[in-house]
N, C-alpha and C positions, 0 to 999 in steps of 0.2 A: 705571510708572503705578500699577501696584498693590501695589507697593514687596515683590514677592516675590524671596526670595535664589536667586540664579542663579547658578550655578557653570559657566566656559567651559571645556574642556581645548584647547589647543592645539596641542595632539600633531601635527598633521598638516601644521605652516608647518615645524615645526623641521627642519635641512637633514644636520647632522654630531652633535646632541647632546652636543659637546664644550665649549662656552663660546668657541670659538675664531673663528665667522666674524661673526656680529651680524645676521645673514641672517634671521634668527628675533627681531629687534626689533620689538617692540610699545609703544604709548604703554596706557599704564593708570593712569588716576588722572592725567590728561596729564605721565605721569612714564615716560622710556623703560625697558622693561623686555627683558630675553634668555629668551625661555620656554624654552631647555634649561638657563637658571641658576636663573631667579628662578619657575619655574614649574613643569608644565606649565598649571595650573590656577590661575584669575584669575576675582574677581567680574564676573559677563560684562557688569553694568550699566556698571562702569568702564573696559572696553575699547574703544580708538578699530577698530572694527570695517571703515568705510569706510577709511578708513588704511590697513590690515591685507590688505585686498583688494585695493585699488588698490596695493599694492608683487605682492602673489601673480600680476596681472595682466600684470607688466611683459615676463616673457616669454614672453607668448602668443601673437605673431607668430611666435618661434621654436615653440615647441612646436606651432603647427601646420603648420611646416615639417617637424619630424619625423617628424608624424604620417602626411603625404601621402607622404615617403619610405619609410615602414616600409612602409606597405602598396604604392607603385609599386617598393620597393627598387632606388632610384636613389639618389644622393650628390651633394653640392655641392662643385665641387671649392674643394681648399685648401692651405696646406700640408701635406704629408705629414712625419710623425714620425718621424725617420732611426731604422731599425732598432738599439737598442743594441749597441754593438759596442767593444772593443779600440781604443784609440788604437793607430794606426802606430807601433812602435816605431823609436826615433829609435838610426842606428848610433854603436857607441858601442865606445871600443877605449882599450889601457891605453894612459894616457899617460909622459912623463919627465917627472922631478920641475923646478917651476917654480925656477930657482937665482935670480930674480935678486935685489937688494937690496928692504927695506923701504920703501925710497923708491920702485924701480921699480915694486912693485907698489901704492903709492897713488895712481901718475902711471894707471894702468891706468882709462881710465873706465865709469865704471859700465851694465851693460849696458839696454839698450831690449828690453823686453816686445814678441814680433812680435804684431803685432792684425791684426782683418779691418780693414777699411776700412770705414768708416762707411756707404757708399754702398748697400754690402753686406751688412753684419751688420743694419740694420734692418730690412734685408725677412724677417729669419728667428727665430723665437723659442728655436730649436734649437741656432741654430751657435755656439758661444761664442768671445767678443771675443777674449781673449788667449789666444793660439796653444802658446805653452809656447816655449821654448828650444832653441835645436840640441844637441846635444853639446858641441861647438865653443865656445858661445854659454857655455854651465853653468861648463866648466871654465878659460875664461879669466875669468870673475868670481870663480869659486872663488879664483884666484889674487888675486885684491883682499885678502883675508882674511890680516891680520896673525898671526893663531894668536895674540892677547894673553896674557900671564900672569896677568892677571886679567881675563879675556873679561865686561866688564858688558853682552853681548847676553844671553848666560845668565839674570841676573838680568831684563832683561825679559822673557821667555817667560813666560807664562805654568802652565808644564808644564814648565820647566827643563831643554830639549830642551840637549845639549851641542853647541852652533852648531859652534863652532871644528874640534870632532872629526869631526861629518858632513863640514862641508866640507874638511877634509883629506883623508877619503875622496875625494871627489869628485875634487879637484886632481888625482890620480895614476890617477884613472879609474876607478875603485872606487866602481860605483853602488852594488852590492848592499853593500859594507861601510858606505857611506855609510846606506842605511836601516835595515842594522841598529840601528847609532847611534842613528837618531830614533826607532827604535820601542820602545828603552828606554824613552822618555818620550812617546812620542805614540801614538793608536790611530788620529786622523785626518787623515795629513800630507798627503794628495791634497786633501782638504778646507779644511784651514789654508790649506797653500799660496797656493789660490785667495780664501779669502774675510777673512780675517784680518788688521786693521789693523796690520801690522807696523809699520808708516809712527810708530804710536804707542806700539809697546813694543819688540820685541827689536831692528829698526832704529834707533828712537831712541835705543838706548844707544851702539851703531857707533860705533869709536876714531872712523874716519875725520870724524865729523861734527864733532866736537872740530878737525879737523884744518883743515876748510871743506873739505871732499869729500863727494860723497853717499855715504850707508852701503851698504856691503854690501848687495847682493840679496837678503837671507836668503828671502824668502816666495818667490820665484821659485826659487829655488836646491832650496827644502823640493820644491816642487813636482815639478819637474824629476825630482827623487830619488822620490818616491811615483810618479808617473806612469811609469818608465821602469828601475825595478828588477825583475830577475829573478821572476817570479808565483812561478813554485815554490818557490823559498827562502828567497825573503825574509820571509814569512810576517807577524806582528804578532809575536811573541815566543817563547819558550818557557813551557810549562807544567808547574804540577807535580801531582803524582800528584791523584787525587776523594777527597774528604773526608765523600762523603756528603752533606753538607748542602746546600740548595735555599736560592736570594736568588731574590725577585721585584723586576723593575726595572720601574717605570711610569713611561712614553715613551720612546721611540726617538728623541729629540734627542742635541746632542751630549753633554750631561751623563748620559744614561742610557746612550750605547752608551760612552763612557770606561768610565764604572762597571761596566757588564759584562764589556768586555775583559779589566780587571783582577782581577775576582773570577773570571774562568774561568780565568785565568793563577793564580790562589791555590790551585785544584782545584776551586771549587763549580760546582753545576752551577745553572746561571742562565738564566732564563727571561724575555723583557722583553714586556711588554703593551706594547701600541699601539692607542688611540683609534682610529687611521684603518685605511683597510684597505693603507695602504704601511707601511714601513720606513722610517727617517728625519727623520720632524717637521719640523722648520722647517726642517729642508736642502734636506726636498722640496717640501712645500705652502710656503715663503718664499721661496725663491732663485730666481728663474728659472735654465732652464740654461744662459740666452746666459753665465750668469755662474759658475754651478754644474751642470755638467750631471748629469743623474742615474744615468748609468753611472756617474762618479766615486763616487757614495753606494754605489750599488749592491755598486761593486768592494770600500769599505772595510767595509761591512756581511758581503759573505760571507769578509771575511778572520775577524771576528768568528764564523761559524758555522763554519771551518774549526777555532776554539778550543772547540767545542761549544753556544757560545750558542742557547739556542732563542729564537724568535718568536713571539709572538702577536698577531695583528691582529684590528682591529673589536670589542677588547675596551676598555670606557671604566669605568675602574677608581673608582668613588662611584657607579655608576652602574648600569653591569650587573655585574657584582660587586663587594664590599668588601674593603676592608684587613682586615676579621675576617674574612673567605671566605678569604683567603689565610694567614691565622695560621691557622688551621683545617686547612688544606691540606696544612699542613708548610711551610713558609717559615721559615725561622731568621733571617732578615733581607728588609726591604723599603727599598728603595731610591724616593725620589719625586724622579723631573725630571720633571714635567710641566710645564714649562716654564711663560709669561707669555701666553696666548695671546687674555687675553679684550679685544676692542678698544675701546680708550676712543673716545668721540665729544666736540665741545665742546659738546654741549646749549646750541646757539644755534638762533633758530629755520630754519625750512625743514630741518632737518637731517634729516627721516624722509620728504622726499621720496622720491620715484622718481628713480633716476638719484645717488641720495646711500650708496654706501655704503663699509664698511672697508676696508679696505687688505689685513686680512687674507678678506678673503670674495674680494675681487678676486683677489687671487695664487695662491690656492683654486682660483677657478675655473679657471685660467689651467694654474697650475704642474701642479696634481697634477690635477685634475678633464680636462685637456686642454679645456677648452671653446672652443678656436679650430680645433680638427683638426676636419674636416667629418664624422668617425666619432663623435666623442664625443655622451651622452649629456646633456650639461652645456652651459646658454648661458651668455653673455657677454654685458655691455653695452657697446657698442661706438657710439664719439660721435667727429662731425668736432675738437670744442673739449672736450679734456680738462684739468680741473685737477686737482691730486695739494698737499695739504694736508698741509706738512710737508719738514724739510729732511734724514732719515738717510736710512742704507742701501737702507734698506723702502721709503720714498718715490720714490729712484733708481729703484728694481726696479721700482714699477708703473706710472710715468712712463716709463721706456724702452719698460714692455711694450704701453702705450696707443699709443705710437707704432708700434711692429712691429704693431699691431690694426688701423691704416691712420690713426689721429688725424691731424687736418690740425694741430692747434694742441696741444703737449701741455706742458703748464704748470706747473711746481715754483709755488706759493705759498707762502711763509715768513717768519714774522710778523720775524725777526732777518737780519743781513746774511749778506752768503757767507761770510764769517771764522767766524761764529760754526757752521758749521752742525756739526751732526757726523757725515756722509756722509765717506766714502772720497774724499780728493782725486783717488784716479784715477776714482770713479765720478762725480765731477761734472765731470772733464775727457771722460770717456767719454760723458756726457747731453750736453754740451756741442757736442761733434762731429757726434752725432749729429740737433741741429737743436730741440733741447727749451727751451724759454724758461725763465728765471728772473724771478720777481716775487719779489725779498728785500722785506723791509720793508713788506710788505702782510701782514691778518691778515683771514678772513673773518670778518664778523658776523651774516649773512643769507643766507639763499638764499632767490629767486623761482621761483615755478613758472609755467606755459604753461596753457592753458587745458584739457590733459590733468591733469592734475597732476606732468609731468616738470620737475625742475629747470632752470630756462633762462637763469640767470642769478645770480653772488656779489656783494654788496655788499662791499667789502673798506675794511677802515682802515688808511689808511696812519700806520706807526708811525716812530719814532726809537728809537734806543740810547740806554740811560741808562747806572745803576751796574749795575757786573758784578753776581750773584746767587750762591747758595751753590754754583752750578756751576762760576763759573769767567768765564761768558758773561755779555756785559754783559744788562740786562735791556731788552725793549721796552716802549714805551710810547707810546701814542697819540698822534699828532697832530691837536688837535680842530679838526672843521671836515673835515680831510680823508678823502673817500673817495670811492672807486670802483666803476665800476660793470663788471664782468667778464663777456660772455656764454660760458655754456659750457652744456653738456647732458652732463657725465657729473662729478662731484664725488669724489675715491678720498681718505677720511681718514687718515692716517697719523701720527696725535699719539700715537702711543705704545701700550703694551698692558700690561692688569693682570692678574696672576698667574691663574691656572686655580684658578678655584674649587670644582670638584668633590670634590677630595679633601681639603682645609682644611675642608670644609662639612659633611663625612660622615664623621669621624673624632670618636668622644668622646674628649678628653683629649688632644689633639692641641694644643700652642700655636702660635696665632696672631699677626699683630704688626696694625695698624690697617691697614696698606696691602695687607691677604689673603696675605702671605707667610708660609710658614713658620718660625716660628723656629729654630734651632738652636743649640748651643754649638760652641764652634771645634775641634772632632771630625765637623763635618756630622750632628751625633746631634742629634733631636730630643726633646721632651721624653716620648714613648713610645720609650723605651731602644733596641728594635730596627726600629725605623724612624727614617732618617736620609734628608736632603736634601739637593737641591744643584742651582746653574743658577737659573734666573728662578723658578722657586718660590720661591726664598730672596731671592736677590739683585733681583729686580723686573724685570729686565732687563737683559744684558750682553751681551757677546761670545761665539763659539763655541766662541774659546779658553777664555775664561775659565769659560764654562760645565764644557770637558770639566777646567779645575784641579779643577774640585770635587768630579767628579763622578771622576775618580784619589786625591784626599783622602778622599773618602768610601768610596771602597772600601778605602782602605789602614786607615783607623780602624775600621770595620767588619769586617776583618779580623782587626785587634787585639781589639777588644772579643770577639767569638765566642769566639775562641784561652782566652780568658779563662775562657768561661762551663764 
């Protein structure tokens, strides 16, 4: 009214200060904004304030649940969170060497992953699906494995684990020589094992698929061998003598904990920041544990501090301290995986409703926050008709986990068919079982709210396949005229996530590319000499595997270079 300049801070919505949940969205200038990126302070005239309050509102039924708790210090029961513990070890004794011909062991079919049962694993967010292998089970697939003279699974790994060799261990009952094996080339096989598209790289090279046999078990087989190897000797590697010099690694994904494996196995003494207050990153606030549980992270993490790696948590590097705070410090090299984690929305409208939010703010809440254990400090929004927007891995994950939350209706929408999607065939045969719908071929355009202002409802387009796109996937495209009308009360986005922009933001001289990644040349070196990258920083977003190639590349060039200086 009297057109005086008004400066808002919004310090007090922001939830993690990382770029990572979207929890801290605001419309300003009717333009969505993330006040731990774009902020904390906003012309207060051009903040949608009702907006703002009405999302800060949403879980105030819960918070006065906790509040009557604290002070009666009573609990709601609920699941309980199985104390972390040791997987049973599975018996395991030497075997005789498999004699038969090449032929008999193609005729050998390929083994079945034991799972819980559907009926059962959805009541639990804890228990994870695929059970692991007998003994038994390990080494009669091991015997699948031709030993090729030119093994092209090798060349799919990403990390160039020597398949053929582990599992030759394996065959004659040699767990612990089997991990030696892969811990030449790998720092997280428990983890691979479990979460890693084999299906589309070192399996896909498999003689036998050439042959019309399913390939080799490899990701089962990895597993098998990280989960059930000797603790005390199998270790991650050997290391060589301390060199004195100090790397700082910033985030605990899987490209930052590779990278420090290998620079502790070099002699430096390595230090790794972490934004949050776990270890982990996207292994742990991403994956639920029906799928990854988080002893597994756990176990491969203190293999890493068994090499001397230290820790540091709740430290958010452009933020509460800089890349010059750590040149300062003594750092001789800086390592950046901070991974992809800021969540794209499709800025269509109703999208900042109540009841509308990321994929990574949900699995936050979920994975790492615990906001389903009746201890936890952290709510959850919790809806009979859940939609989950999007068809990868991520959108599996919090579509399964809406369902274990009690969802009556929990819904994949995906604007492309099921061929195209790029989810884990066993994790869409896994949602599948488990009772979760498929809408392919729908895309939303709208969402409706209730006379709260909770979302109550998507208007969806239904689309067709056209010409494939520079991915590979054919492209969608509208069917005009057609659309639907979806009731649901809980909307979880999952269209992807853009680089973390904390530390591209806060570095001078640092290059950028347009899509917030860092640049690098093919050393993982950036354009400040001793800081080098790797993982969705660079790459926008990959695999875990393919994160920790880089994040093994970068320390081996890093390496070099230092050796140099």
């Amino acid at each position: 009214k009297y057109n005086i300049p008004t400066e808002a801070s919004l310090n007090t919505i922001m939830v993690d200060g990382t770029g990572m949940c979207g929890a801290c969205r605001v419309t300003v200038g009717g333009k969505t904004k993330f006040v731990c990126v774009d902020g904390p302070e906003f012309d207060a005239h051009e903040v949608d304030f009702n907006e703002m309050l009405s999302r800060l509102g949403q879980y105030k039924s819960a918070e006065v649940v906790a509040y009557e708790q604290y002070h009666e210090h009573a609990s709601i029961e609920g699941e309980q969170i199985p104390a972390s513990s040791e997987q049973a070890p599975v018996p395991m004794h030497e075997t005789t060497p498999f004699m038969g011909t090449a032929k008999d062991r193609v005729a050998i079919p390929r083994v079945k992953m034991n799972e819980l049962e559907p009926a059962v694993r959805v009541q639990s967010l804890y228990q994870e699906v695929n059970q692991g292998l007998t003994f038994e089970q390990a080494v009669t697939e091991a015997h699948r494995c031709l030993n090729c003279q030119k093994p092209t699974c090798i060349d799919g790994c990403p990390v160039n684990i020597n398949i053929p060799g582990f599992i030759k261990q394996l065959e004659i009952g040699n767990v612990l020589g089997a991990a030696q094996v892969i811990s030449e080339s790998s720092t997280l096989p428990a983890v691979c094992g479990r979460v890693c598209p084999q299906e589309k790289q070192c399996e896909a090279q498999c003689i036998h698929l050439k042959m019309g046999h399913e390939a080799v078990a490899i990701g089962y087989l990895e597993r098998f061998v990280a989960d059930n190897a000797p603790k005390a000797e199998s270790g991650v590697g050997n290391r060589e003598s301390k060199n004195g010099k100090k790397i700082a690694v910033v985030g605990s994904g899987p490209a930052g904990l590779a990278f420090a494996g290998d620079m502790a196995k070099y002699g430096y003494d390595v230090t790794v920041f972490e934004a949050l207050h776990e270890i982990g990153g996207v292994l742990k606030y991403g994956i639920p544990e029906f799928r990854l549980p988080n002893r597994i992270v756990d176990k491969e993490v203190n293999g890493l501090r068994d090499l001397g790696v230290q820790f540091e948590t709740d430290t958010i590097v452009g933020k509460t301290i800089s890349i010059n705070d750590l040149q300062t410090a003594g750092y001789a090299g800086i390592f950046v995986g901070s991974g992809a984690g800021l969540p794209r929305f499709m800025g269509i409208p109703g999208e900042n409703l109540n009841g509308v939010m990321s994929c990574n703010e949900y699995l936050t809440r979920v994975n790492l926050m615990r906001a389903a254990s009746s201890d936890s400090d952290t709510p959850v929004l919790k809806a009979k008709n859940v939609a989950v927007i999007g068809g990868g891995n991520t959108a599996m994950d919090a579509v399964r986990t809406a369902k274990r939350l009690g969802a009556e209706r929990a819904i994949i929408v995906y604007r492309r068919s099921e061929e195209e999607m790029p989810a884990r065939v066993e994790e869409v045969r896994h949602a599948k079982e488990e009772g979760i719908e498929f809408m392919t071929l729908h895309n939303p355009i709208e969402y409706h709210a209730d006379e709260t202002g909770r979302v109550k409802e998507a208007l969806l387009q239904v689309m067709a396949l056209g010409e494939p796109d520079e991915s590979g996937r054919r492209s969608p495209i509208a069917v005009e005229g057609q659309l639907v009308t979806l009731p649901i009360d809980l909307v979880i986005v999952s269209v992807g996530v853009s680089p973390n922009p904390l530390i591209p933001s806060s570095v001078d001289g640092l290059e950028v590319s347009k899509r917030g990644t860092i640049v690098v040349n093919d050393q993982m070196q950036s354009s400040i000499p001793t800081l080098f990258a790797g993982g969705d920083i660079v790459r926008g977003g990959a695999t875990v595997i393919l994160a920790m190639a880089d994040g093994r590349k970068a320390a081996k060039e890093m390496h070099e270079y230092l050796e140099k200086q």
